[in-house]
C-alpha positions in Angstrom: -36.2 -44.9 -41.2 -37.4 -41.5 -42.3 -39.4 -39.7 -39.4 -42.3 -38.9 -40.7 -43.2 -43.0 -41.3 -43.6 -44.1 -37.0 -47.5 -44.0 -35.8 -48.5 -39.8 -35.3 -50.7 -39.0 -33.2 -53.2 -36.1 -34.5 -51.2 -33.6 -32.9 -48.2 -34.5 -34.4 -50.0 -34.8 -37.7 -51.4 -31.4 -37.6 -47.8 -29.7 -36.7 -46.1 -31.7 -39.6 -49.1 -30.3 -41.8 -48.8 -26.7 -40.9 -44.7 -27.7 -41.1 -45.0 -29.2 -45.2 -47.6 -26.3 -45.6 -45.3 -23.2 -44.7 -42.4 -25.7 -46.8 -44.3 -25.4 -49.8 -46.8 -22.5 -49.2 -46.8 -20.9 -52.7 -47.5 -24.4 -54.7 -50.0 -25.7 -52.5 -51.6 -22.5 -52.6 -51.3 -22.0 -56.6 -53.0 -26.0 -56.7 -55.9 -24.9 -54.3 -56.1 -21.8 -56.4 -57.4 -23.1 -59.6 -60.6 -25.0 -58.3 -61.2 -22.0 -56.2 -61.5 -19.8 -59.3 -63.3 -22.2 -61.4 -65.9 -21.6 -58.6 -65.6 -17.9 -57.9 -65.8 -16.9 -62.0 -69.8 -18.4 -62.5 -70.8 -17.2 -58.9 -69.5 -13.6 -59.8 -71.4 -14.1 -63.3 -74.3 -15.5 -61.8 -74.3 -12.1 -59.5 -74.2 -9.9 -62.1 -77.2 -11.8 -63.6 -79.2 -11.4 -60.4 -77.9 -7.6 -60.4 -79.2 -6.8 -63.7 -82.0 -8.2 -63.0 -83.2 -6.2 -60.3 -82.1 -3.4 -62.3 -84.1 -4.0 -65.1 -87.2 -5.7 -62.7 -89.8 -3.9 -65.0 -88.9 -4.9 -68.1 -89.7 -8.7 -68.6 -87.7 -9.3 -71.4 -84.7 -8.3 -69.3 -85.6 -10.3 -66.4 -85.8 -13.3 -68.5 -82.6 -12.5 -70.2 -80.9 -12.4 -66.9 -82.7 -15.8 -65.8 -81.3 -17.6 -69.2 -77.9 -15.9 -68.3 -78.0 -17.5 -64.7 -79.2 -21.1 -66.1 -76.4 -21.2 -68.8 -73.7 -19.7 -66.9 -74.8 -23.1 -64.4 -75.1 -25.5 -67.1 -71.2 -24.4 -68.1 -69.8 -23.7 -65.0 -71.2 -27.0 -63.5 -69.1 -29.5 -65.4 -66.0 -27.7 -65.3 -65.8 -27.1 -61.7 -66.4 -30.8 -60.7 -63.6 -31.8 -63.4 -61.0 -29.0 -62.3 -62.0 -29.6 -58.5 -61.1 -33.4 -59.2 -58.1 -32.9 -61.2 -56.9 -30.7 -58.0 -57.9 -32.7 -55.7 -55.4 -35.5 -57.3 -52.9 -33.1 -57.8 -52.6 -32.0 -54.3 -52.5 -35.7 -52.9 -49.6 -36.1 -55.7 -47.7 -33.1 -54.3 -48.4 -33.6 -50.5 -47.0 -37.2 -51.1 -43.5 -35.8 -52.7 -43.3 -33.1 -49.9 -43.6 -35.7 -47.4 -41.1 -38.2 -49.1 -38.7 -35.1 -49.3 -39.2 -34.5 -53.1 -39.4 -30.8 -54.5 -43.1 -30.3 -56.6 -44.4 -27.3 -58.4 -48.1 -26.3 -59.4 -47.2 -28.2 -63.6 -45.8 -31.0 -62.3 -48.7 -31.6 -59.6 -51.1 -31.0 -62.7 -49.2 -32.9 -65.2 -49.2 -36.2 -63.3 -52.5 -36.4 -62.6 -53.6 -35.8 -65.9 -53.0 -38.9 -67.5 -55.4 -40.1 -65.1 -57.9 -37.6 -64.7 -61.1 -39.8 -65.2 -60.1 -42.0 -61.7 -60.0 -38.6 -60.2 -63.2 -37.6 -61.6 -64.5 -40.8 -60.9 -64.0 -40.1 -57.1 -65.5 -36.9 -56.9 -68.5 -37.5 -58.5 -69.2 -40.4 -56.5 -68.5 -38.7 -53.4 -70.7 -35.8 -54.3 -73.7 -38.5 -54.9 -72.5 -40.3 -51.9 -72.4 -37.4 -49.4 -74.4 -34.7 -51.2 -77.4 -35.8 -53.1 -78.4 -39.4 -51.8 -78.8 -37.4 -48.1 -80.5 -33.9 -49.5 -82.8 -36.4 -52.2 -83.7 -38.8 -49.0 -84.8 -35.5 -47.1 -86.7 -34.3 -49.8 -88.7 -37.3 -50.2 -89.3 -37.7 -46.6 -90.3 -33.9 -46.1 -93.2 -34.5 -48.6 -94.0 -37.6 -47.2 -93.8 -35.9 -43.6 -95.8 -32.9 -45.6 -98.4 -35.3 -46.9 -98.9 -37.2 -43.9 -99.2 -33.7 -41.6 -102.1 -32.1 -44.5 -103.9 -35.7 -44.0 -103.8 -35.6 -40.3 -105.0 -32.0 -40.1 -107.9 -33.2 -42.2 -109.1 -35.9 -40.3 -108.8 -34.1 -37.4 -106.2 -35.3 -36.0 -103.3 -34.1 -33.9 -99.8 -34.9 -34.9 -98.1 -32.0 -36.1 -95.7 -31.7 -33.6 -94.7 -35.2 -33.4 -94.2 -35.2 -37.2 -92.3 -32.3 -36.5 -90.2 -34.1 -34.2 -89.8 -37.0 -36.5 -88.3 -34.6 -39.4 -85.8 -33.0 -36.8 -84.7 -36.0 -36.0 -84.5 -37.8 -39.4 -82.4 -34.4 -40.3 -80.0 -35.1 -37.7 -79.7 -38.8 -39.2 -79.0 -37.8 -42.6 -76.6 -34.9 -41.3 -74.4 -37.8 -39.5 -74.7 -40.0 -42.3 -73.2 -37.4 -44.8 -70.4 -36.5 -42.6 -69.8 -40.6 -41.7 -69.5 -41.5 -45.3 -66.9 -38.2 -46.6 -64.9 -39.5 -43.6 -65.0 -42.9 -44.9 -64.4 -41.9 -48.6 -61.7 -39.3 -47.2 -58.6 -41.3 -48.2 -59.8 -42.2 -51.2 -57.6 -39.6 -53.5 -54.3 -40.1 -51.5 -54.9 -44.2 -52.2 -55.6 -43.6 -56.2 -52.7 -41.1 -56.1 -50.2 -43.5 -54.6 -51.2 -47.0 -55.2 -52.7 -46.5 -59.0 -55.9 -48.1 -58.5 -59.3 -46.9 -60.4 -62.1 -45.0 -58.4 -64.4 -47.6 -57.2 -60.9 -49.5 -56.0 -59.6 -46.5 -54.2 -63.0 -45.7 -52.7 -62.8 -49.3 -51.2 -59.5 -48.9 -49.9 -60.4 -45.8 -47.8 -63.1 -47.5 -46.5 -60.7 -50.4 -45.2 -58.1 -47.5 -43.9 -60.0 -45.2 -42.0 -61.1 -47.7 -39.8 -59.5 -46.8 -36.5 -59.1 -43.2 -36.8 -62.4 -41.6 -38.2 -62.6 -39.7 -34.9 -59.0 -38.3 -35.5 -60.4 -37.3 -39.4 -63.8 -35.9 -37.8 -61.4 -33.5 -35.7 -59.5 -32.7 -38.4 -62.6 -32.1 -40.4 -63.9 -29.7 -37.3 -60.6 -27.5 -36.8 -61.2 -26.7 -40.8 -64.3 -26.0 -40.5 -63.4 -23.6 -37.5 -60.4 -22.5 -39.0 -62.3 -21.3 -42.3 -64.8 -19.7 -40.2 -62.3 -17.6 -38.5 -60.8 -16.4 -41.7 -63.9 -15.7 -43.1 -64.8 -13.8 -40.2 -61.5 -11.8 -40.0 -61.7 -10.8 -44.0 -65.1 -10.0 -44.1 -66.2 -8.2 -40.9 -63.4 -5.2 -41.6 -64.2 -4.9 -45.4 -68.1 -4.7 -45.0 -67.6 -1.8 -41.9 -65.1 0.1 -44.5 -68.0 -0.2 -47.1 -70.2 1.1 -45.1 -68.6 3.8 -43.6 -67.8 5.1 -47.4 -69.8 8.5 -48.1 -70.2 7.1 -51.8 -72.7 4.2 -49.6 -74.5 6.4 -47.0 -77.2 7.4 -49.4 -80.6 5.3 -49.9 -79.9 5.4 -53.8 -77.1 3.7 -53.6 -78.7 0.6 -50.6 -78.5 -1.5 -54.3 -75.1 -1.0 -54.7 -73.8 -1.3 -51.6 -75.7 -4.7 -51.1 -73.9 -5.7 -54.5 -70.7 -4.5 -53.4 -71.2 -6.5 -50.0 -71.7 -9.7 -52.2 -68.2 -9.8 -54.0 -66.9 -9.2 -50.7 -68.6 -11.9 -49.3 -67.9 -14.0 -52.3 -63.7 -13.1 -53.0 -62.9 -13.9 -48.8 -64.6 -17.0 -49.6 -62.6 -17.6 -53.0 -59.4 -16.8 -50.7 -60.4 -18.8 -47.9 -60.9 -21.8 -49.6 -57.9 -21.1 -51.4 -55.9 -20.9 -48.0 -57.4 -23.8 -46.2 -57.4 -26.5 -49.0 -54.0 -27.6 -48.7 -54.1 -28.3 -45.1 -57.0 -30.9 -45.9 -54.7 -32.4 -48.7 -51.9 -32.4 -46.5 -53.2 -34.1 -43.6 -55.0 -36.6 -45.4 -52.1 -38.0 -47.1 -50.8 -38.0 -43.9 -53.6 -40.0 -42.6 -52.9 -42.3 -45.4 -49.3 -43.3 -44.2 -50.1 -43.2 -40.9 -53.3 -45.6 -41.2 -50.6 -47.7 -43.5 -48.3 -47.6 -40.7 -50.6 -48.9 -38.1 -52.6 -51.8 -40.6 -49.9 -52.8 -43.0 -46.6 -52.5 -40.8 -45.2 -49.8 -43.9 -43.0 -48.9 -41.8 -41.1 -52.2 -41.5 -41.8 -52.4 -44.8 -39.7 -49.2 -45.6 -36.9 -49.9 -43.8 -36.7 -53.1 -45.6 -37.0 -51.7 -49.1 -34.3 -49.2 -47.9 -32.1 -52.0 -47.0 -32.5 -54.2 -50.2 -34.3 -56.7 -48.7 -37.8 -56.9 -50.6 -37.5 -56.3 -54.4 -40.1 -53.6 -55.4 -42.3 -53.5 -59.2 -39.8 -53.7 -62.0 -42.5 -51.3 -64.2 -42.9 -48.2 -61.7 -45.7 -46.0 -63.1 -43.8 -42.7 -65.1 -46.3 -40.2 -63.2 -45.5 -40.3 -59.7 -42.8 -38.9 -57.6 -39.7 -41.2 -57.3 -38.3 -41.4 -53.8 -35.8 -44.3 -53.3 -33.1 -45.4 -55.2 -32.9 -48.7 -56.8 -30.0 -50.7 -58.8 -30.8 -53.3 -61.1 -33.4 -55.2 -62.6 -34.4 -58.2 -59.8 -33.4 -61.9 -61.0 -36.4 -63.9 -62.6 -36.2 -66.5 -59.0 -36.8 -63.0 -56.8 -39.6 -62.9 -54.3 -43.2 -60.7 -55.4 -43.3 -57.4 -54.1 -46.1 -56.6 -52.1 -49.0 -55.3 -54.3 -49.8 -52.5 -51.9 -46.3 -50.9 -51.9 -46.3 -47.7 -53.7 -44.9 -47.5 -57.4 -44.2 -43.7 -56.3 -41.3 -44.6 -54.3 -39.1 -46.4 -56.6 -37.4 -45.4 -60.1 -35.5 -47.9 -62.3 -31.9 -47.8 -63.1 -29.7 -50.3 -65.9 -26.5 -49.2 -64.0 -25.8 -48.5 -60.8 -27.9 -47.2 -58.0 -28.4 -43.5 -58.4 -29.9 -41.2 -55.7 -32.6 -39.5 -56.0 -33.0 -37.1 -53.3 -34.8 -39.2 -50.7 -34.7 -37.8 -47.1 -31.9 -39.8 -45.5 -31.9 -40.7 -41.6 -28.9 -40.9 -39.7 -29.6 -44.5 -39.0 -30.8 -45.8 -42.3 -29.3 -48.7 -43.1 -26.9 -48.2 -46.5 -28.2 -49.3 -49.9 
């Protein structure tokens, strides 16, 4: 059996992601790259708009050029961020999954599978924006001018509430804080499952449900030494550029506070766009590691694997074109020959008329023989 498929504990699924990462480094990087420019392009045009602007703050006409500027550049930006962040999200599952099963990927070939299938992908993200993003911020707005209302009515009666209303809001906060982060954990396998299994969105979003369960504290960690590890970056590519920029003669002046603020944005803005760039793929990585791992530990795919590598359960006869092929396979299965199972990836087969042809799956010194 190949190593990477035995139960991993978070550590050990951490060091193979940081291994697979520095293995591929420039094509993960060139996949996170795209969705990370699709977002820095409007937010640097939506700068500028705010910059001219305040500029031009006397002259109305100006200032509601540069608000129409803002609120189209939003309206355009918007749609194709969500579909390019989708379609890169699928590609990155599609080339963590050949770079665990030993298979060489590029930045096309992530991008050209997943785009026969692009609406599933899309399909996901959008639901987990609304699942994670605006049910929680729409159910706080609501209850903030409901908490709003109630506090104005209780102040005109006379009575005293407003710290317990207060209270109340912190805490219902807090509650919709923890549900956002419960539900992307749940909904966080839901690309590597579309990706290998072929399912549609609200299928795959269903099947991540079923797989995290067991290991959502292990994805919450995961999710935390991100979040600390983008921090850090940020930190560390920020901090020196904005003491440079200050300590520039061309800055020191009061006349130029303006530019030096606008100057400080793009800074802020492009170790963002390279942060996110950087830290994308380990996300993508580890997630599809998740995946097998959680398949491992539910679905014995392990067992399974080592039986498929030993000819003993006959896998689909119609593998899907678009995914990566990983194990060899001879010829078509007699009509009499047992199902395969319906939850074995089509990305790990390839069909053959003749004779059983390798295709550069990572062998194991005790593999049994094909």
């Amino acid at each position: 059996m190949d190593e990477t498929f035995h139960p991993s504990t978070l550590g050990e699924i951490l060091d193979r992601t940081a291994q697979l990462y520095r293995a591929r480094f420039l094509a993960f990087l060139g996949i996170a790259f795209i969705p990370a420019a699709a977002l820095l392009v409007p937010i640097v045009a939506v700068s500028l708009c705010f910059a001219w602007t305040g500029t031009h703050s006397g002259n109305y006409a100006a200032v509601l050029g540069g608000v129409l500027g803002m609120l189209a550049v939003g309206l355009i930006a918007l749609p194709i961020f969500v579909g390019v962040s989708a379609l890169a999200s699928g590609a990155m599952s599609h080339a963590a999954s050949r770079v665990i099963l030993g298979q060489a990927t590029t930045i096309r070939d992530a991008y050209k599978a997943v785009w026969p299938r692009g609406w599933r992908c899309v399909g996901i993200y959008l639901i987990e924006i609304l699942a994670v993003w605006v049910a929680p911020y729409a159910s706080w707005f609501a209850l903030l001018m409901f908490s709003t209302a109630l506090t104005a009515l209780a102040g005109i009666a006379g009575i005293g509430g407003g710290g317990f209303f207060a209270f109340i809001s912190f805490l219902i906060v807090i509650g919709l804080v923890s549900y956002g982060v419960w539900m992307s954990i749940r909904l966080s396998l839901a690309f590597p499952a579309c990706v290998i299994e072929q399912i549609d969105a609200w299928a795959a979003l269903k099947r991540s449900s079923s797989l995290v369960d067991g290991t959502k504290r292990r994805i919450l960690l995961l999710y935390l030494l991100g979040m600390a590890l983008s921090t850090i970056l940020s930190i560390a590519i920020i901090v020196p550029l904005i003491i440079v920029l200050t300590l520039l003669p061309a800055f020191r002046s009061p006349e130029h506070a303006q530019a030096l603020g606008t100057a400080a944005l793009f800074i802020v803005c492009g170790a963002r766009f390279a942060v996110r760039a950087i830290t994308r793929p380990v996300y993508g990585i580890a997630l599809m590691l998740f995946y097998y791992d959680q398949r491992i530990r539910q679905e014995a795919f392990d067992i399974e694997w080592m039986m498929l590598k030993a000819g003993l359960t006959v896998p689909s006869p119609q593998p899907e074109p678009w995914l990566p092929p990983a194990l060899v396979m001879g010829n078509p299965p007699p009509e009499n020959a047992p199902a395969p199972s319906p939850k074995l990836p089509a990305a790990l087969f390839v069909e053959s008329a003749t004779e059983p042809i390798s295709v550069g799956l990572p062998s194991h010194p005790n593999a049994p023989a094909n």
